[in-house]
Biotite code that builds the C-alpha atoms (Angstrom):
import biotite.structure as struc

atoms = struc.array([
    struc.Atom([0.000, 0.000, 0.000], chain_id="A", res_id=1, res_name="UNK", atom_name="CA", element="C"),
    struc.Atom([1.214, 3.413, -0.901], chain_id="A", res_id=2, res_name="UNK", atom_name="CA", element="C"),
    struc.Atom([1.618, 6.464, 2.187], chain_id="A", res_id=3, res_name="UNK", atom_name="CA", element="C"),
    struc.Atom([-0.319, 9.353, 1.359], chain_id="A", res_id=4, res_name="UNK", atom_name="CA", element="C"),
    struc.Atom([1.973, 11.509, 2.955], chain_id="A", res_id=5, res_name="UNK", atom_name="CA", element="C"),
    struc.Atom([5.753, 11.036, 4.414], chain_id="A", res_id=6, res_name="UNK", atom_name="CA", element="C"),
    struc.Atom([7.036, 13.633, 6.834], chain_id="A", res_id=7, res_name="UNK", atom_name="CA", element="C"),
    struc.Atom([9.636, 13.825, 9.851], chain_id="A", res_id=8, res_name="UNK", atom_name="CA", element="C"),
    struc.Atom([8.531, 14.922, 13.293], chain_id="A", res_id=9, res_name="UNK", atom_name="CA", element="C"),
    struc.Atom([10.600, 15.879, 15.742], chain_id="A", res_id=10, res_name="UNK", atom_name="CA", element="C"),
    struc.Atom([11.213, 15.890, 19.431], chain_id="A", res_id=11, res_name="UNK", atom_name="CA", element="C"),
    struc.Atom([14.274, 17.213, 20.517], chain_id="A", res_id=12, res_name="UNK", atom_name="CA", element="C"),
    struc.Atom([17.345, 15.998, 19.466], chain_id="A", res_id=13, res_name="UNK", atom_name="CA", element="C"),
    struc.Atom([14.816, 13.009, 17.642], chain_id="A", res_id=14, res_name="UNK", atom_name="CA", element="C"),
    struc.Atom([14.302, 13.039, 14.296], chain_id="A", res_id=15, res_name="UNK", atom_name="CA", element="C"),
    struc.Atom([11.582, 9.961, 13.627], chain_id="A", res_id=16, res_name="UNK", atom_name="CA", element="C"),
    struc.Atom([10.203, 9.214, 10.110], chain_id="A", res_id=17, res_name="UNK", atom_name="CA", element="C"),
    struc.Atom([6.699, 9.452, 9.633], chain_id="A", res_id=18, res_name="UNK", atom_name="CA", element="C"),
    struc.Atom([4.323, 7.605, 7.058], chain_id="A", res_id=19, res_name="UNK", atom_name="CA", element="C"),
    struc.Atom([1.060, 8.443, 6.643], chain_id="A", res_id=20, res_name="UNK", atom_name="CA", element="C"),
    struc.Atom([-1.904, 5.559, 5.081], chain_id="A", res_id=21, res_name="UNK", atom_name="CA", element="C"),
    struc.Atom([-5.502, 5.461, 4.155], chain_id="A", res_id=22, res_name="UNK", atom_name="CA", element="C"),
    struc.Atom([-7.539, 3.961, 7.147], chain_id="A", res_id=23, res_name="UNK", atom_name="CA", element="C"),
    struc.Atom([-9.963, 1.977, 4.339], chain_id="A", res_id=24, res_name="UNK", atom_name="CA", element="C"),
    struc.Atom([-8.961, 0.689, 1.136], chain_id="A", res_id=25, res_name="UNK", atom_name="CA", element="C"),
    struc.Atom([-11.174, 1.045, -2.119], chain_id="A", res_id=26, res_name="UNK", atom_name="CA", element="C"),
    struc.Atom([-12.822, -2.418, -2.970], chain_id="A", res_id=27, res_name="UNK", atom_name="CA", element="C"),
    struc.Atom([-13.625, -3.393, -6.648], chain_id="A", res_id=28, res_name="UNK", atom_name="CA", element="C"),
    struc.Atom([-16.626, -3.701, -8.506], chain_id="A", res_id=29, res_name="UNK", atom_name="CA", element="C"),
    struc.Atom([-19.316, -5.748, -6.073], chain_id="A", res_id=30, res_name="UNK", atom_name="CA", element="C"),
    struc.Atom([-19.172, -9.340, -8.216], chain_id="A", res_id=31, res_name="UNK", atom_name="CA", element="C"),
    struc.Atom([-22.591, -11.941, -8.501], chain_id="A", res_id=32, res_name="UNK", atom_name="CA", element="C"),
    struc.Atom([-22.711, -15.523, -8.595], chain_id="A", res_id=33, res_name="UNK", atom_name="CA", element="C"),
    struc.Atom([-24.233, -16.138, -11.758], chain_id="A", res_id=34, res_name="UNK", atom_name="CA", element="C"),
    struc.Atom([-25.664, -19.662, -13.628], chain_id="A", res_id=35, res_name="UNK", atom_name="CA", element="C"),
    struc.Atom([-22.808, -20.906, -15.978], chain_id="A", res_id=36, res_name="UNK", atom_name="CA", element="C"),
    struc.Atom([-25.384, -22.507, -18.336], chain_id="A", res_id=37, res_name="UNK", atom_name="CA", element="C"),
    struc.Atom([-27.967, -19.545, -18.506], chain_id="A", res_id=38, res_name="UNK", atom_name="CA", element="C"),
    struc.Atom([-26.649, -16.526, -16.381], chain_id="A", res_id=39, res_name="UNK", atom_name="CA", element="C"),
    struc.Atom([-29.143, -16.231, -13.987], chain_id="A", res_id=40, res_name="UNK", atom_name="CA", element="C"),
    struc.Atom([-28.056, -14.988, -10.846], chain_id="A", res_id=41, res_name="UNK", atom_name="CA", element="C"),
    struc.Atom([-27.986, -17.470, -8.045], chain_id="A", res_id=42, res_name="UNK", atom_name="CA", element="C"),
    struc.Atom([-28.812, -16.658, -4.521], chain_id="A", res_id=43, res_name="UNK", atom_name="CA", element="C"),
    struc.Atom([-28.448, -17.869, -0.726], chain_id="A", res_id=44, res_name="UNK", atom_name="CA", element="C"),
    struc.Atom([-31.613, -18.817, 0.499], chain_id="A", res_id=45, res_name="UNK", atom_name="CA", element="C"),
    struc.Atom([-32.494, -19.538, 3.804], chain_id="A", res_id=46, res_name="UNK", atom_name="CA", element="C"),
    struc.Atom([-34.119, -23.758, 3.787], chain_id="A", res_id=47, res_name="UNK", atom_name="CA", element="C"),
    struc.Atom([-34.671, -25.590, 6.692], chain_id="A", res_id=48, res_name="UNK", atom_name="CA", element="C"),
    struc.Atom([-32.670, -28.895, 7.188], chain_id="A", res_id=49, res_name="UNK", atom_name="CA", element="C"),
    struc.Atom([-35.631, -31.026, 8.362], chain_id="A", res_id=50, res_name="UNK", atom_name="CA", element="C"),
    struc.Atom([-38.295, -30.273, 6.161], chain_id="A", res_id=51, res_name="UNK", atom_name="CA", element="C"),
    struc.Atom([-36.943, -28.582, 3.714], chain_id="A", res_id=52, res_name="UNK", atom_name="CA", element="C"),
    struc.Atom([-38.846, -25.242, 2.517], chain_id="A", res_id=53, res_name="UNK", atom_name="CA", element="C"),
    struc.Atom([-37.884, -21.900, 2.378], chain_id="A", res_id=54, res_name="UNK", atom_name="CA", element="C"),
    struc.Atom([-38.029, -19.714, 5.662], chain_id="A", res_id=55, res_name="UNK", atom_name="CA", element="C"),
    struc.Atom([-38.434, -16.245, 5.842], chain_id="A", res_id=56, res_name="UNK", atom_name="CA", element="C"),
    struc.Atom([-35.667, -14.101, 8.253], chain_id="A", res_id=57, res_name="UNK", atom_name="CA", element="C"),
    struc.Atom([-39.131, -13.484, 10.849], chain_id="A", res_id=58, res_name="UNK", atom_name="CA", element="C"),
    struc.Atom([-39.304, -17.377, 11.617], chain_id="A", res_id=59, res_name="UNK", atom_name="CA", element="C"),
    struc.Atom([-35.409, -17.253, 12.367], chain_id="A", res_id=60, res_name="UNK", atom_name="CA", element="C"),
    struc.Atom([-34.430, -16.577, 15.997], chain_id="A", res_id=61, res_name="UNK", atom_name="CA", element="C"),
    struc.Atom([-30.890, -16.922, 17.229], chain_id="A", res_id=62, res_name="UNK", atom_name="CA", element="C"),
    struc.Atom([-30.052, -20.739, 18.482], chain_id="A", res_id=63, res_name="UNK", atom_name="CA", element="C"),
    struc.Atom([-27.444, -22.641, 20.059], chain_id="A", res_id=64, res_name="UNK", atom_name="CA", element="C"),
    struc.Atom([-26.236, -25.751, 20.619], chain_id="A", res_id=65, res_name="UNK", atom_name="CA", element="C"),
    struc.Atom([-24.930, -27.321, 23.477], chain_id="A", res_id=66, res_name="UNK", atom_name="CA", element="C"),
    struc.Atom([-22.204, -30.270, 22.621], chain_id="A", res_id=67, res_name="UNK", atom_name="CA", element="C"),
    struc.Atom([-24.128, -32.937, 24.617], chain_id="A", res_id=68, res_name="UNK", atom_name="CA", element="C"),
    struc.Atom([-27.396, -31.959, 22.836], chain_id="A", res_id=69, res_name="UNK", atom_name="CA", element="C"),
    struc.Atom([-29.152, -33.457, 20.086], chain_id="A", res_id=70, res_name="UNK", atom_name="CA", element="C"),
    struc.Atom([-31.064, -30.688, 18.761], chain_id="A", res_id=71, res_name="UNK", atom_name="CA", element="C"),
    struc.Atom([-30.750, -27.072, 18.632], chain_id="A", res_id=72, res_name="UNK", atom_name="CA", element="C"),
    struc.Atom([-32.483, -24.958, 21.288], chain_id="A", res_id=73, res_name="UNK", atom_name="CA", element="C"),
    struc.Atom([-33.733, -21.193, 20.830], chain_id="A", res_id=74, res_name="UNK", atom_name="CA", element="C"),
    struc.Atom([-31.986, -18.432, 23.223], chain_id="A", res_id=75, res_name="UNK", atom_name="CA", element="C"),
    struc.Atom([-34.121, -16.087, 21.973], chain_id="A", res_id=76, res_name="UNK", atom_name="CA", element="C"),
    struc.Atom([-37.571, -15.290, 23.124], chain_id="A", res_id=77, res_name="UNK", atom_name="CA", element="C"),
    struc.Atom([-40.087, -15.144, 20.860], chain_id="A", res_id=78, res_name="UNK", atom_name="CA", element="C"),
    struc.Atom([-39.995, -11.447, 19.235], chain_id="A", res_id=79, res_name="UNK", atom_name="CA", element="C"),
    struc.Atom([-42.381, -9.004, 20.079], chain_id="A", res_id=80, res_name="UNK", atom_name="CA", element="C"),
    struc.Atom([-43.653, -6.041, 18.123], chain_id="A", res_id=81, res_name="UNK", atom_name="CA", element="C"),
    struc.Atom([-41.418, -2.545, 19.494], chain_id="A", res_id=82, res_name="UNK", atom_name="CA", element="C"),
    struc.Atom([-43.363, -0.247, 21.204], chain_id="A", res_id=83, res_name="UNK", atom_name="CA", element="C"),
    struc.Atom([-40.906, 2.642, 20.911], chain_id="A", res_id=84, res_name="UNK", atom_name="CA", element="C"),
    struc.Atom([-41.727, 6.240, 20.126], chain_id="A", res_id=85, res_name="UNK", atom_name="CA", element="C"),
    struc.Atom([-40.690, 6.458, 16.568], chain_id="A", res_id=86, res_name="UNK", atom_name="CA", element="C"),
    struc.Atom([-37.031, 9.295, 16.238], chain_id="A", res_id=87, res_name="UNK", atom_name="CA", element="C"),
    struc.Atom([-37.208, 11.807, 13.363], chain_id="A", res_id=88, res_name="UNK", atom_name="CA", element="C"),
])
């Protein structure tokens, strides 16, 4: 990565060199998975292991498992509407 600036600062007798870098780099153009045969876009869906249909982000609460488990457990209660005074 190149310095966007190079400088000496000094304390006292000290002379230190200084280099100065961008705190984010640029990233390139934002790439899709696409279909080799047709070029449809392909996406990550969200399908349940057991029964295997779609489920919407709603019917997904956080879950753990514990190592002597044999299914997954919610920690999550079940999610109820906010009641908070909307900001502007």
């Amino acid at each position: 990565m190149r310095s966007l600036w190079q400088g000496t600062v000094s304390v006292g007798l000290v002379a230190l060199p200084v280099d100065l870098f961008a705190a984010a780099e640029d990233h390139g153009p934002d790439l899709h998975l696409v279909h080799a045969a047709d070029g449809g876009r392909i996406r990550h869906r969200r399908v349940c292991e057991l029964d295997g249909r779609e489920v919407r982000p709603e019917e997904t609460p956080a879950a753990g498992r514990h190592p002597t488990a044999a299914r997954w457990s919610s920690t999550m209660p079940a999610s109820k509407p906010c009641r908070c005074p909307r900001s502007v």
